[in-house]
C-alpha positions in Angstrom: 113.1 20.8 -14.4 113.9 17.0 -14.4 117.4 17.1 -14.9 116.7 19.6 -11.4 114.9 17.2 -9.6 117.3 14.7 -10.6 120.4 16.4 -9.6 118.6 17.1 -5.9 117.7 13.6 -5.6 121.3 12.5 -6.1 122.7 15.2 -3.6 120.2 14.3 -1.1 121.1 10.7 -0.9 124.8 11.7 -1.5 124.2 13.8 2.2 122.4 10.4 3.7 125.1 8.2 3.2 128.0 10.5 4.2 125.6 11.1 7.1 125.1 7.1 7.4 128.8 6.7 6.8 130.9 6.1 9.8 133.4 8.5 10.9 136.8 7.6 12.3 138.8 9.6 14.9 142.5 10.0 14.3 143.5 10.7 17.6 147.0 11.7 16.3 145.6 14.5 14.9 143.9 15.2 17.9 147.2 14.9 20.0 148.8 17.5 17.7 145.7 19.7 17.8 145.5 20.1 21.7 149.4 20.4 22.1 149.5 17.8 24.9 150.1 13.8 24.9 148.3 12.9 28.4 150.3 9.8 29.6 149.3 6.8 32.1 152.4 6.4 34.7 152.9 4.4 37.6 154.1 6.2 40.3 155.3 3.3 42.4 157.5 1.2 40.7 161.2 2.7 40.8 162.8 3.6 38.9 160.7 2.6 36.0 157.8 5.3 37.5 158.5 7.0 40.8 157.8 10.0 42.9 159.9 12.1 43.0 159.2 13.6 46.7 162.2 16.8 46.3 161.1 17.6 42.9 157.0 16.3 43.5 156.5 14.8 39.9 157.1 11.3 38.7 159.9 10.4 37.5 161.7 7.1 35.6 162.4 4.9 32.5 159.2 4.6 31.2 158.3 8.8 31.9 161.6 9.3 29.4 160.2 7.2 27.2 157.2 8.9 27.2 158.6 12.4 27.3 160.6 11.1 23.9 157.3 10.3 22.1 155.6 14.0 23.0 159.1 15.6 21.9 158.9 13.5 18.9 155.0 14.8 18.2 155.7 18.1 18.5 153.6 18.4 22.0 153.7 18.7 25.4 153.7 15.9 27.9 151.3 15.7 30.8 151.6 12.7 33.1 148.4 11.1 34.8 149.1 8.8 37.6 147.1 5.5 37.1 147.4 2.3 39.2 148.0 -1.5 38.0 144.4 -2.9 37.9 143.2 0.3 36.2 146.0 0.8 33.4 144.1 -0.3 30.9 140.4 1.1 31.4 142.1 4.3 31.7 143.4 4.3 28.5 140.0 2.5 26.8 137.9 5.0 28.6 140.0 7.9 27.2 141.7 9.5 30.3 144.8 8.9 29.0 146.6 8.9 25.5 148.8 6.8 25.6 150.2 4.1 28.6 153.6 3.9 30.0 153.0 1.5 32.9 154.8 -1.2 33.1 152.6 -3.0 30.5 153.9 -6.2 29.8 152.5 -7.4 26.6 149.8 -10.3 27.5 147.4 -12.2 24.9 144.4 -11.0 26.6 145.5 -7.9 26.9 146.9 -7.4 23.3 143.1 -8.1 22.5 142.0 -5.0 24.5 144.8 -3.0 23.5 147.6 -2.0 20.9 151.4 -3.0 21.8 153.8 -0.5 20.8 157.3 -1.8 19.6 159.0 -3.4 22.9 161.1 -0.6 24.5 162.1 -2.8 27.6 162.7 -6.4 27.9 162.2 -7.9 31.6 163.5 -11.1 32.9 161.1 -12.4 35.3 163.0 -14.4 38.6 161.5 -16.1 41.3 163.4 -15.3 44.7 163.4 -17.2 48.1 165.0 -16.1 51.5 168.1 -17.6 52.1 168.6 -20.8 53.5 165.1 -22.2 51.7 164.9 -26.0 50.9 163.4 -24.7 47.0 166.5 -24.3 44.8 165.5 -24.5 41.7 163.0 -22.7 39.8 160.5 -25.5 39.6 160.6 -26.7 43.1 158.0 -23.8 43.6 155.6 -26.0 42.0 152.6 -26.4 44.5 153.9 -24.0 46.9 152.7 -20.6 47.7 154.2 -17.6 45.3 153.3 -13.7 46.1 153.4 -10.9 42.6 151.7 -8.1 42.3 148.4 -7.8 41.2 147.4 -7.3 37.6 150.9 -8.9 37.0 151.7 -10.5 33.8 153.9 -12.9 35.8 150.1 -14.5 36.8 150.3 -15.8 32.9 153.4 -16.8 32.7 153.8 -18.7 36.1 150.3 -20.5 34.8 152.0 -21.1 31.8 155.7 -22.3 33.2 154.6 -23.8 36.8 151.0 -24.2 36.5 150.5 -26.1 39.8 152.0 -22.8 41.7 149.6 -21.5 44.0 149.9 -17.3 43.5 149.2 -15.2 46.3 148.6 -11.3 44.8 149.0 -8.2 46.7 148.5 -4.2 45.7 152.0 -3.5 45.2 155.7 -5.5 44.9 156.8 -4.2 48.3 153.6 -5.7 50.0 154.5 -9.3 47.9 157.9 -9.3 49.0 157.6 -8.7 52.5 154.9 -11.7 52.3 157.8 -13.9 51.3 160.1 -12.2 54.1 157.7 -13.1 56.5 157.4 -16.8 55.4 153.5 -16.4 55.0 154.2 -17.3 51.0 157.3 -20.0 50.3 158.5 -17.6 46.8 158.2 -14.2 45.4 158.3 -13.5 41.5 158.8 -10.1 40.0 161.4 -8.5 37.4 165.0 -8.7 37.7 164.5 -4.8 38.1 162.5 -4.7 41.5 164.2 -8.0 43.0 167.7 -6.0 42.3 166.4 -3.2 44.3 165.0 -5.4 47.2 168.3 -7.3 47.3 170.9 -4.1 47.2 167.7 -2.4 50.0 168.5 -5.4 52.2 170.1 -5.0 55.5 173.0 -7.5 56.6 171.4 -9.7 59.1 168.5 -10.6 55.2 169.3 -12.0 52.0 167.4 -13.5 49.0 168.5 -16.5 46.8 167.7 -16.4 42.9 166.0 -19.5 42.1 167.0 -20.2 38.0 166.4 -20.6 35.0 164.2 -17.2 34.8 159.9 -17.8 34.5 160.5 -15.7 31.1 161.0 -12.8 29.5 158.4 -10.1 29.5 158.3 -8.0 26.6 157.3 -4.1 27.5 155.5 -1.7 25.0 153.5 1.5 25.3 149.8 0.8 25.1 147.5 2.8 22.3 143.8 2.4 21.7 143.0 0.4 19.0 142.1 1.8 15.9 144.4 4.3 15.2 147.0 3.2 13.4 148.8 6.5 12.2 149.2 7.2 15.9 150.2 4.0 16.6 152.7 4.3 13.6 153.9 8.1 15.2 154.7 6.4 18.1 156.9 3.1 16.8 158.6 5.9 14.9 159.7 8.0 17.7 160.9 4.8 19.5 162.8 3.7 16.4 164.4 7.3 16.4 165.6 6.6 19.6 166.9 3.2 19.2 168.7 4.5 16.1 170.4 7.5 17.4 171.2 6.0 21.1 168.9 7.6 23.4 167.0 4.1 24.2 170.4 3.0 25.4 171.0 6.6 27.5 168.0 6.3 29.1 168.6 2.7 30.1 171.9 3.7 31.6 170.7 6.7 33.4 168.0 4.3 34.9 169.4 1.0 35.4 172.9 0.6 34.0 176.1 -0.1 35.5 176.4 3.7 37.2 173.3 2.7 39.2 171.7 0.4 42.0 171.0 -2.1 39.7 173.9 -2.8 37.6 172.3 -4.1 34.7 173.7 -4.3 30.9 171.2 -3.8 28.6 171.0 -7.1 26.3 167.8 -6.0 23.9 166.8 -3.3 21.2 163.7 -1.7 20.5 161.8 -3.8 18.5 158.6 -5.5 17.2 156.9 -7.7 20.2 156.7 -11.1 18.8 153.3 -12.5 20.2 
């Protein structure tokens, strides 16, 4: 009767502590459970996340990238529209699995958030209209510079030019008509967008390139922390695609020499080095 009482005793405080006992998520498992990878997008920003008005879904860079991920898990993708300012509480509040948005990695933000592998590297130019008196890129110092808001280029023109007074607006076209329309002296962005204003520009406008760069921004996909196996599925699937070519496809289908921007892709997927 003892050795009964005994043996109860044990597996009722065996059941209290597994009931005591924290239990983690693993939202990878989750993922491949439901079938679906919900995706944050930007649908603004072409051609890294754009509407596509003939077709009426987004389209872009970063939507390939995250179509490759979902192929890679085994799932279906669904895309959720999300704007700048609410990228990340979208993802922390679990609306979204996983972000494709333009996330530049940050500090502050890496403290929030889980960087993926950098699957875009973006060279960050300040831009003047033509004829300006600033030439280099630190005469801007003190003057008036638009970017979007929510930028990462806020940090790095604090960090580079701190005495640059930044002017934010919702969106890059709203920034760099600012700058058009002399109410801000510069206008800072990604070689990506200020490629598209320039080759958008009519004859009678023109922008000059003020160098060297601001910086590079490094770009990964942003996961919740605490899940490192999904975080881990996800590095792999971009790995997979730097290894069999498809990070470069997608580049040139996007941005390379075919396209509006011309550009030559000069980076590989690979760890972001805070």
């Amino acid at each position: 009767m003892k050795t009964l009482t005994r043996i109860s005793t044990l597996l009722l405080a065996a059941g209290a502590l597994a009931w005591m006992a924290p239990s983690y998520a693993d939202q990878l498992a989750d993922i491949k459970a439901k079938g679906v990878l919900v995706c944050g997008v930007m649908p603004n920003v072409e051609p890294m996340g754009y509407m596509d008005m003939s077709k009426g879904v987004v389209v872009g860079y970063d939507v390939d990238f995250c179509r490759a991920v979902a192929t890679s898990l085994g799932v279906k993708l669904e895309l959720k529209v999300v704007s700048s300012e609410a990228r990340i509480p979208e993802l922390l509040e679990k609306r979204v699995d996983i972000l494709a948005a333009i996330l530049g990695y940050t500090p502050a933000r890496a403290e929030q958030i889980d960087y993926s592998q950098a699957y875009f590297a973006s060279n960050q130019i300040l831009a003047v209209k033509k004829g300006s008196p600033l030439k280099v890129r630190d005469d801007v110092a003190g003057k008036r510079v638009s970017t979007m808001k929510g930028s990462s280029n806020l940090v790095l023109m604090h960090r580079e030019i701190p005495t640059a007074k930044m002017v934010s607006y919702d969106d890059a076209p709203s920034a760099f008509i600012s700058m058009a329309q002399g109410k801000v002296d510069a206008f800072v962005l990604s070689e990506v967008m200020l490629r598209r204003f320039a080759a958008k520009l009519g004859d009678g406008n023109s922008i000059e390139i003020l160098k060297p760069a601001v910086g590079v921004e490094y770009w990964g996909l942003g996961v919740r922390k605490g899940e490192p196996q999904f975080l881990a599925a996800v590095n792999d699937a971009l790995s997979h695609l730097e290894t069999t070519g498809d990070a470069q496809k997608i580049f040139d289908t996007w941005l390379g020499p075919n396209t509006l921007y011309k550009m030559t892709r000069d980076f590989r997927v690979s760890p972001i080095q805070p």
